[in-house]
C-alpha atoms as one frame of an Amber mdcrd trajectory, in Angstrom:
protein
   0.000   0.000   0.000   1.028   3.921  -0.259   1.586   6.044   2.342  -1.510
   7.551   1.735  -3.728   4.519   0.998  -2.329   3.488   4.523  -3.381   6.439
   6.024  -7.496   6.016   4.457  -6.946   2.204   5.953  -6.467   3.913   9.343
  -8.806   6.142   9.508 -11.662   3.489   8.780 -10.034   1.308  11.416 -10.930
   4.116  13.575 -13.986   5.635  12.322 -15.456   1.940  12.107 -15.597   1.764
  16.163 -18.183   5.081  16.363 -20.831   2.472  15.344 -19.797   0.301  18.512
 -20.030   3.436  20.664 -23.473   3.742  19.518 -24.120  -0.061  20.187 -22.565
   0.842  24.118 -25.274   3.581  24.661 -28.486   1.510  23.495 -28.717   3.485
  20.345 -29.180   1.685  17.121 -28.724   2.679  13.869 -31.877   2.512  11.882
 -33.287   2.638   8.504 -32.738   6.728   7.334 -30.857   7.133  10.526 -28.374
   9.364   8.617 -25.528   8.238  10.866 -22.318  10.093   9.227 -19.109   9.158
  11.006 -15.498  11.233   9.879 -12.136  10.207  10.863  -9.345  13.034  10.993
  -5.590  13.160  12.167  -3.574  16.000  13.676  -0.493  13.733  13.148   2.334
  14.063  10.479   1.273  17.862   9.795   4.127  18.694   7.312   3.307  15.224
   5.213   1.410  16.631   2.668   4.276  19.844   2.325   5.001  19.382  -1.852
   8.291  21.291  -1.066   9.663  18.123   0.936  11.065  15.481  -1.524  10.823
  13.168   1.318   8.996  12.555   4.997   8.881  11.103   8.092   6.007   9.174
   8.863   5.613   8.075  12.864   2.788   4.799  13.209   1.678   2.782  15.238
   1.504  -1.016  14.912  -1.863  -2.869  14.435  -1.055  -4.778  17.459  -0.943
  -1.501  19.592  -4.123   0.112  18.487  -6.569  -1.687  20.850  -6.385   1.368
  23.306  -6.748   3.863  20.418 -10.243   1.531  19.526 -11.647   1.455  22.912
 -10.700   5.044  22.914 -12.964   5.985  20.077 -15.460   3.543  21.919 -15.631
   5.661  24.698 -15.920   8.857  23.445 -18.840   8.085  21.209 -20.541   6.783
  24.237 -20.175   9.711  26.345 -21.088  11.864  23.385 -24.148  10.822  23.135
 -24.538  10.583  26.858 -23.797  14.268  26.786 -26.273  15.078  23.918 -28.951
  13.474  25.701 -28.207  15.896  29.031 -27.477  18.663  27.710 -30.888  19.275
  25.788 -32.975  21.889  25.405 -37.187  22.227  25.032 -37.189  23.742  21.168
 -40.207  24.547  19.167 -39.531  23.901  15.127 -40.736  24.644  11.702 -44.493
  24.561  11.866 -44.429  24.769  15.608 -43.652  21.700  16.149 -42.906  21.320
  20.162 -40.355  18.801  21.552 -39.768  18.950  25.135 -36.003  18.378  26.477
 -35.796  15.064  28.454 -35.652  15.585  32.242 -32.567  14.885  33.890 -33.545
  12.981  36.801 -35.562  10.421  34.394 -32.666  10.195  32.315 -30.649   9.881
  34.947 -32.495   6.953  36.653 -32.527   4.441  33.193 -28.909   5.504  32.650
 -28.465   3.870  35.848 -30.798   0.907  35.956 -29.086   0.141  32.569 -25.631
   0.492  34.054 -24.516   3.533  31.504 -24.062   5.587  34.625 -20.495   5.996
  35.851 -18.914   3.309  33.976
């Protein structure tokens, strides 16, 4: 593979775990769903510099990246955990109501599902 091939390969290896994240907080991805997940890197910023003939590259070995997974795990989790508590009452197009979820209900399944200070 190319260096940059490699690099796409990554990235799904990573961006493929948000679904499990999901999985972790009860959500499911269902039909229209729209679920969109992107994958970007920080790392190896002067890679792409077309006035370097050559570059360093710094990886990490497949057999390393278990943390980096359960990493991505996580954070998905608690981002959705943090979506659900940090809502708002909103009134939409055609005044359409929804009410925000109260935090001592939510609060209560998180923990009789044991999602609460895991």
């Amino acid at each position: 593979m190319f260096r940059g091939q490699k690099r796409r390969f990554f990235y799904k290896l990573v961006a493929r775990r948000v679904s499990l994240g999901l999985v972790g907080t009860g959500t499911i991805s269902g039909n229209g769903s729209g679920d969109l997940f992107i994958g970007f890197s920080t790392a190896n910023p002067n890679v792409a510099d077309p006035d370097q003939i050559t570059h360093e590259v710094q990886t990490i070995p497949n057999d390393l990246m278990d943390p980096l997974f359960a990493g991505v795990v996580q954070a998905t989790e608690e981002a959705v955990v943090n979506v659900l508590v940090d809502n708002h009452s909103m009134t939409g197009r055609d005044n359409h109501h929804v009410d925000a979820l109260p935090h001592d209900r939510l609060r209560a399944l998180l923990k009789k599902y044991n999602r609460l200070g895991r």
